[in-house]
N, C-alpha and C positions, 0 to 999 in steps of 0.2 A: 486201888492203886492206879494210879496214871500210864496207859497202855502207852507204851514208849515207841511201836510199830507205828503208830499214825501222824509223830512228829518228824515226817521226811520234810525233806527241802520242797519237793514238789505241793503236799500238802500246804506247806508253810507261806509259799507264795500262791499259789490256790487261795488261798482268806486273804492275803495282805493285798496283792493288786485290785482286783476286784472292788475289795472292801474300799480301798483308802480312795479307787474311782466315784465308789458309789458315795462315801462321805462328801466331797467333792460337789459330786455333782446334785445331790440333792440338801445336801445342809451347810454347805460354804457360803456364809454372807457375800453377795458382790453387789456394785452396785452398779447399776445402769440406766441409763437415759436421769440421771439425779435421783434414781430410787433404788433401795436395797432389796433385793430379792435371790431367787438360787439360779444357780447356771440351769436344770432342765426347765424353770421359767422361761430365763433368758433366752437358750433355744428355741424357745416356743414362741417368745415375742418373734425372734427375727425370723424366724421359717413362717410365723402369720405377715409378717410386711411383704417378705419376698414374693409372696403368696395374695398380695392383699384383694388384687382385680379380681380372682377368678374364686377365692378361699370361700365365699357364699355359696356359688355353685356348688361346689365339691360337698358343702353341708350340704345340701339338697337332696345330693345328688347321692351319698350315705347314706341319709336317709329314707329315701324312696326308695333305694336298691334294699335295706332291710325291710321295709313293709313288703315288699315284692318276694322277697324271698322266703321270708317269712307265710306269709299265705303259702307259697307250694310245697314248703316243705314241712307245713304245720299239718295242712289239710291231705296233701297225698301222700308225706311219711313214705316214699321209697324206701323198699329192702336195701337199700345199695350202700344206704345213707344210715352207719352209726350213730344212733343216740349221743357217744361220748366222743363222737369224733370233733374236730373243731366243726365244720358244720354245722353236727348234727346239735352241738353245745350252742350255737351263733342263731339257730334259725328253727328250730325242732320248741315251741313254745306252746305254751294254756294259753284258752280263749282271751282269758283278762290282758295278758302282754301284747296278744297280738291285735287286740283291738286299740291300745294304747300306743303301738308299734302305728298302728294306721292313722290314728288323728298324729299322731306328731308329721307324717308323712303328709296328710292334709291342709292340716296349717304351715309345714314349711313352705307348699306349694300355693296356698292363697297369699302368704305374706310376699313370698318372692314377688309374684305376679300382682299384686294389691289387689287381689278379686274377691269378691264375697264382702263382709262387714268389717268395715272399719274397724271393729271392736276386735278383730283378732289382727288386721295386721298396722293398727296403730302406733307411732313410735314410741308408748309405755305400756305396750303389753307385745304382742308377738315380733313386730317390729324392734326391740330391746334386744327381745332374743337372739333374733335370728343376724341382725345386722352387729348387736353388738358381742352378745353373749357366746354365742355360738362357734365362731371363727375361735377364740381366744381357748375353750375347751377343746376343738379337732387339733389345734396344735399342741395342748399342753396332753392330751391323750395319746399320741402319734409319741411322744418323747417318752414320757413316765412310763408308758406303759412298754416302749422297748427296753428302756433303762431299769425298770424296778427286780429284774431279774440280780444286781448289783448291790440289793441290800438283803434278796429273800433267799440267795440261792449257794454264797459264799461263806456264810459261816458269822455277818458282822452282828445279826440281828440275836441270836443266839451271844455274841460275843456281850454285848447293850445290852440285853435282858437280863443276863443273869449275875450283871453287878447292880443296873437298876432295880431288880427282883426286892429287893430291902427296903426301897422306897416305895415300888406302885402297889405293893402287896399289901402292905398296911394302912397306906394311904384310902387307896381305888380298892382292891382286891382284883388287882388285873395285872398280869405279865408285865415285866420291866420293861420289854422291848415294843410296849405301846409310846414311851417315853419317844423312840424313833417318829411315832404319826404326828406326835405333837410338835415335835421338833421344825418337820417335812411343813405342816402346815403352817406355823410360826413364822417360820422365815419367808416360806413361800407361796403355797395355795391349799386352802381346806380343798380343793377338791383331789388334790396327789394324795392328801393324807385319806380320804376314801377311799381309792382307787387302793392307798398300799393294805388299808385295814380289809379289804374284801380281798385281796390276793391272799391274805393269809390265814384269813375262815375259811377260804376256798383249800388253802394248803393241809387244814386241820393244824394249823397254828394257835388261833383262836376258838372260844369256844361260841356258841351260841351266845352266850351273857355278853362275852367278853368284845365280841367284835361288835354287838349292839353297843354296848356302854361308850365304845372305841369311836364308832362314826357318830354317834350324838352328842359326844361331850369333850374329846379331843381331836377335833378334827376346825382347828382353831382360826381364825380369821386373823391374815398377814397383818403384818406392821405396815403395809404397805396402801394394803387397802382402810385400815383406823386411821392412815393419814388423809385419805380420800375423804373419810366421810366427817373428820375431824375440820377440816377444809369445807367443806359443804355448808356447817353451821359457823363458820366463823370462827371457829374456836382454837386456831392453829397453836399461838401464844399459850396454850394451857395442855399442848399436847403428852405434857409429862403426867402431868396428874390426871388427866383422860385416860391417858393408857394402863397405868398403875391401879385405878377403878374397873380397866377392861379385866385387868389381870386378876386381881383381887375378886372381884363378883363371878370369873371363871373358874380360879380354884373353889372358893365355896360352893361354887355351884356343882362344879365336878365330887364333891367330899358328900355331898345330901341326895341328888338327884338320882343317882343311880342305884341309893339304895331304898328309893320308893318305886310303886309300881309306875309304869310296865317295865321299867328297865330292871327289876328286881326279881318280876316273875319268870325272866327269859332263864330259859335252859342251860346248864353250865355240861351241856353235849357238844361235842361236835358235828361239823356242817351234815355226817354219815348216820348220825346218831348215838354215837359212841361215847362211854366215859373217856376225860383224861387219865393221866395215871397220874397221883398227886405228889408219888415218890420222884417222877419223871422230872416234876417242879423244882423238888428243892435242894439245894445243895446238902451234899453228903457235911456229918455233923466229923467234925475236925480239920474237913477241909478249905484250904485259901479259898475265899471266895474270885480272887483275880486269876489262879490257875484252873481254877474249876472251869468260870470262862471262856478263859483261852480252850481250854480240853475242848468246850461243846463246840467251838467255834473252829475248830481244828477236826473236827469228826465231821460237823456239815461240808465242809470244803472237801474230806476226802470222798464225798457222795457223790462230788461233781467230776463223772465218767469223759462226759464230752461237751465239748463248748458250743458246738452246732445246734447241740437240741437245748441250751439254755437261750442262745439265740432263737429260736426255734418257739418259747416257749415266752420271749419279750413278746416275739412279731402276732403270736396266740392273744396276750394281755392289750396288745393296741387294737386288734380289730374286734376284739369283745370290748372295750371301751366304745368304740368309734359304733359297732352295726349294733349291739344291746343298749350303751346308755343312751346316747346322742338321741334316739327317738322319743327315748319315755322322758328325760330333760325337755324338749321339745313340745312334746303333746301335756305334761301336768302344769310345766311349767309357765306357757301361755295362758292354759285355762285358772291358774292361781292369777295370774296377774288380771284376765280377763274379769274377774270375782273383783279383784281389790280395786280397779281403774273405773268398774262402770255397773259397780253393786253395793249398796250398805252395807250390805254383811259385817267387812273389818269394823264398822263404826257399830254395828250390835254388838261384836262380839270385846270389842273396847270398853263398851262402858260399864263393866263390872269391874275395871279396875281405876275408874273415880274414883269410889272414896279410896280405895290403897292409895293414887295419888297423893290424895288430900290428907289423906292419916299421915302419909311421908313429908308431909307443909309441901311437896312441890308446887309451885307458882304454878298459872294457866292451867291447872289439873287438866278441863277439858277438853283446852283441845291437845293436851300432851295424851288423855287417854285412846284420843282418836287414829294416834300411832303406835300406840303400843305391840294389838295385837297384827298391825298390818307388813310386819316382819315377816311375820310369816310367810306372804308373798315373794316378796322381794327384800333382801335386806339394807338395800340403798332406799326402799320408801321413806320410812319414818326420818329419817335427815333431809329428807326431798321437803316433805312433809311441815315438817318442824323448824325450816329454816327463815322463816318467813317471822317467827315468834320473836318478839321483845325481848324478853326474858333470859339472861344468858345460861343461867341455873339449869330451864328449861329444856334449853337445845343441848348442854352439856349431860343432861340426864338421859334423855331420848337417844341418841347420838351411842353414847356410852350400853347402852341397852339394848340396841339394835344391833352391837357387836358380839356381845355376852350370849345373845339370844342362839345365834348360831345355825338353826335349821331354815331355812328359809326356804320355796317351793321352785323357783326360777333356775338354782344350782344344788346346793350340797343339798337339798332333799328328796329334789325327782333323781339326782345322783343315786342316795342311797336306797328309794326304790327300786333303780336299775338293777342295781347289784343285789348279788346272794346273801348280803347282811337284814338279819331276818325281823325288818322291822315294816308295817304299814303305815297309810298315812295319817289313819287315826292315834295310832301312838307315836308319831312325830309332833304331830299336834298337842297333845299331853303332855311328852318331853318340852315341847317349846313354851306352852304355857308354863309348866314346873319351874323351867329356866329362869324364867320371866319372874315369877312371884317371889325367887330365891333372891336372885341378880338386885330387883328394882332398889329394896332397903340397903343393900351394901354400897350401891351406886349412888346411892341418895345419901348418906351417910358422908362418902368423903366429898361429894354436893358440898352439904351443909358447912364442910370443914376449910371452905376453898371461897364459895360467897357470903 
């Protein structure tokens, strides 16, 4: 029975404000400067313009200040200093992070100053980053991560989940309320939908499996940015059927991919180790599923005691974005593009998928195989790449697959490094490959339909 104590007024607007802020501001199309995106985007543009002279330093300047602190409080662990306190959470790290914590601190500081090899602070590899990449993440991190307390902590996400539960459960085999990451990322930035998918494996929202599957496979690339790259090749005039190939080669790929390994072997535990509870899932059998809903969503909200420590707990999620991610983004993500700007590698690791090319009849196989797997880098290469090519087939294949691909090492993969989603980078590497091999025939398919 529906406990009738938790439907007070103050409950009731407890989920409604909140919630209908957080829709607002993270899933409301708007559009700006001629392009559609969400208002904490928007924020974020304009607090980087206002910002624009000094917005490099201050990256720097986070960054070095986390390598720094890192070192003291890794190596001399003061009693004083909580393991679980923010601190002891921001700076208390293993050898691996915090030597990754220090090269990104390194290279921010040779690229600022252009000292040392060109190769790391050239303008397509660390110079990308840090001039272009960088600024654009401290501000979209500084907002999302004050604001995302507005869809995790009111009761909406609960409210979404459990009428989408019908959908991603048979689909995915993952919570409805993943439906919100993909939404987040859609309209606006795979990397918010990171950022929301680690808050809630952090929260024991997600499970192990589920927040893996969540940041490699909906954690989707904006309408805004397929316009960018759609633009790059030329192919603006076709951007309907472009994008409807993104889409298509991204649900299949979401329907197969997660249920091969490694995203298959991951643990369907939480971040603690613990079982779900699987009654906890599903709605009770006679009941609405729309009141059911509402119920769970009307139960989170009565949990919210005080609005200080939800504030409290934004301003927590922005400076763990800014002094955890910002470094390891920084230090992998230089060194990925360093590999793909001024090493064969991507071109070894390309041509095992010639003949797929050619089995697909794509035109110029070769040198389209030459971008394939260099996504992985950066995912504006292979449109950099590929645009120089004759062939229109060509650039609309490449183009179209470098969107579907998704993980790329520059953003959303040193991203999901940073974060507690518990994937490495040789099984990102995997994932992106899998992507890759799903995506290309679908994408080639409505190709063929269109030239």
């Amino acid at each position: 029975m529906v406990t009738k104590s938790i439907f007070t007024v103050r409950n009731i607007l407890m989920f409604l404000i909140p919630s209908i802020i957080g829709i607002g501001v993270f899933m409301l199309p708007v559009e700006y400067d001629g392009q559609f995106s969400i208002p904490v985007a928007v924020i974020a543009k304009v607090f980087q313009k206002s910002l624009s002279e000094i917005l490099v330093e201050l990256v720097c300047m986070v960054i070095i200040v986390s390598a720094v602190l890192s070192i003291f409080f890794s190596t001399m662990q003061p009693k004083s200093v909580n393991h679980s306190s923010i601190v002891g959470k921001l700076f208390i790290i293993s050898p691996i992070w915090l030597i990754i914590r220090c090269l990104g601190a390194t290279f921010a500081c040779l690229i600022y100053l252009k000292a040392g090899s060109a190769m790391i602070w050239s303008e397509n590899t660390g110079g990308l980053l840090l001039l272009g990449l960088m600024p654009i993440l401290f501000s979209v991190f500084i907002f999302a991560g004050l604001l995302l307390p507005l869809l995790l902590n009111f009761g909406l996400l609960e409210l979404i989940g459990t009428v989408f539960s019908k959908i991603m459960r048979p689909l995915f085999n993952l919570p409805g309320r993943s439906a919100i990451d993909c939404t987040t990322s859609w309209l606006g930035d795979g990397t918010v939908g990171v950022l929301l998918t680690s808050k809630q494996y952090e929260q024991k929202i997600y499970t192990q499996k589920e927040a893996a599957v969540v940041g490699t496979t909906f954690s989707a690339v904006s309408i805004t940015f397929s316009l960018i790259v759609i633009a790059e090749v030329k192919l603006v005039h076709l951007f309907i059927p472009f994008y409807f190939s993104v889409c298509l080669a991204g649900f299949i790929a979401a329907l197969i991919v997660p249920r091969l390994p490694p995203l298959s072997m991951k643990k369907d535990l939480y971040i603690d180790g613990t079982k779900p509870d699987p009654h906890a899932r599903e709605v009770p059998a006679g009941v609405n599923i729309f009141s059911h809903a509402f119920k769970s969503a009307i139960d989170r909200a009565a949990q919210v005691k005080s609005l200080p420590a939800v504030l409290i707990q934004g301003v927590e999620n922005a400076l763990e974005m800014l002094f955890a991610v910002l470094p390891v983004v920084m230090g992998i993500g230089t060194l990925a593009l360093m590999v793909a700007e001024f090493t064969p590698v991507f071109d070894y690791l390309g041509m095992p998928f010639l003949s797929y090319l050619e089995l697909l009849q794509i035109p110029e196989a070769e040198i389209a195989a030459k971008s394939v797997v260099i996504g992985f880098a950066d995912m504006f290469l292979p449109a950099i790449l590929i645009a120089g090519v004759d062939n229109e087939m060509t650039r609309f294949v490449i183009a179209a697959l470098s969107i579907t691909q998704l993980i790329y090492m520059s953003e959303v993969g040193a991203m999901l490094l940073g974060t507690k989603i518990p994937v490495n980078i040789f099984e990102l590497f995997v994932i992106f490959i899998l992507r890759t091999i799903v995506s290309l025939p679908v994408i080639a398919l409505v190709a063929h339909a269109i030239f």
